[in-house]
C-alpha positions in Angstrom: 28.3 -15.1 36.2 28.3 -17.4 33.7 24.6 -19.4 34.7 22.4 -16.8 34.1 19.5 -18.3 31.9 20.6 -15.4 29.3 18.7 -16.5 26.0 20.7 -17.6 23.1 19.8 -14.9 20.2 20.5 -16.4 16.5 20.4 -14.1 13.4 17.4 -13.3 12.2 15.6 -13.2 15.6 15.8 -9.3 14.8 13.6 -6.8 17.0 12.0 -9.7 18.7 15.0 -10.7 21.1 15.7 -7.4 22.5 13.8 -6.9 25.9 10.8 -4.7 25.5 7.9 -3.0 27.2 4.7 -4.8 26.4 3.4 -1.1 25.1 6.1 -1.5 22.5 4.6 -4.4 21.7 1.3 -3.2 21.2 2.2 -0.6 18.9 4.5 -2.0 17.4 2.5 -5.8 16.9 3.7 -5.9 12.8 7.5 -6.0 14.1 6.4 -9.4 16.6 4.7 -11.9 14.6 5.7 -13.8 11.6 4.7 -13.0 8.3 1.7 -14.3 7.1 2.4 -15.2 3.4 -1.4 -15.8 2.6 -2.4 -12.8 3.9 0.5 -11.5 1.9 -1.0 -12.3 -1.2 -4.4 -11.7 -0.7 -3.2 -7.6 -0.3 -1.0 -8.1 -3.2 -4.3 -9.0 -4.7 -6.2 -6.7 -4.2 -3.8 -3.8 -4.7 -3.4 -5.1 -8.2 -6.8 -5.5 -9.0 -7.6 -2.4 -7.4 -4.7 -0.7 -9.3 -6.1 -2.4 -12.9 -9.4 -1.1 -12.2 -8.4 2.3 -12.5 -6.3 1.7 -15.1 -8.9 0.3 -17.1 -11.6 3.0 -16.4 -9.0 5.5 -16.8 -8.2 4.4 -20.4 -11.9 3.9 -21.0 -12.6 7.6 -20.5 -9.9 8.1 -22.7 -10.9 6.1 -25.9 -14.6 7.7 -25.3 -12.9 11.1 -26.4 -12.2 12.4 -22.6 -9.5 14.1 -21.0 -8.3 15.2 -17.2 -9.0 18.7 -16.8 -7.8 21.0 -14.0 -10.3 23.6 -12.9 -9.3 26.7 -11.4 -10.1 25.6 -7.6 -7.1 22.5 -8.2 -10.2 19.7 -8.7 -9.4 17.3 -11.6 -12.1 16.9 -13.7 -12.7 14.6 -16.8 -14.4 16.9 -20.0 -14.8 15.7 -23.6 -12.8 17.1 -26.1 -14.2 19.5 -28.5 -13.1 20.6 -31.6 -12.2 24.4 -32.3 -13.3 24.0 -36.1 -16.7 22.2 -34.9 -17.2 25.9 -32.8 
C-alpha cells in the first residue's frame, strides 16, 4: 500500500499537482506555468503608458475649452464650449 510512487505535494504546488486532463491544460495554460516577471512588467508597462495617454489627451481637450457631450443616440462626443452671452 504504502510503495506507490504517490508524488510528494508541498504547498504552493497549487493547481499543478492535482491530476488533470491534458485539455484542462490547454485551456487552462496560465494556471501551469510560472510566472514570467519580465513579461510582468512589460504589461504593467504598457497599461500605464496606455492609461497616461488618455489621460493626457483627455485633459488636453479639456484645457483647449472642450467638454464630453452625450448625444441623444448614447455616443460621447467632445464639443467646445460656448458661451450663452457670446449668442
Amino acid at each position: 500500500m504504502g510503495d506507490k510512487t504517490e508524488p510528494k505535494h508541498t504547498p504552493g504546488d497549487g493547481i499543478r499537482s492535482l491530476k488533470s486532463t491534458p485539455m484542462f491544460r490547454a485551456i487552462n495554460y496560465e494556471l501551469y506555468v510560472k510566472p514570467n516577471n519580465v513579461v510582468m512588467a512589460l504589461g504593467v508597462i504598457a497599461m500605464t503608458g496606455c492609461v497616461g495617454y488618455i489621460l493626457y489627451m483627455r485633459s488636453k481637450y479639456e484645457s483647449m475649452g472642450y467638454y464630453t457631450a452625450v448625444e441623444a443616440d448614447g455616443k460621447e462626443t467632445f464639443k467646445k464650449k460656448v458661451s450663452k452671452w457670446s449668442l
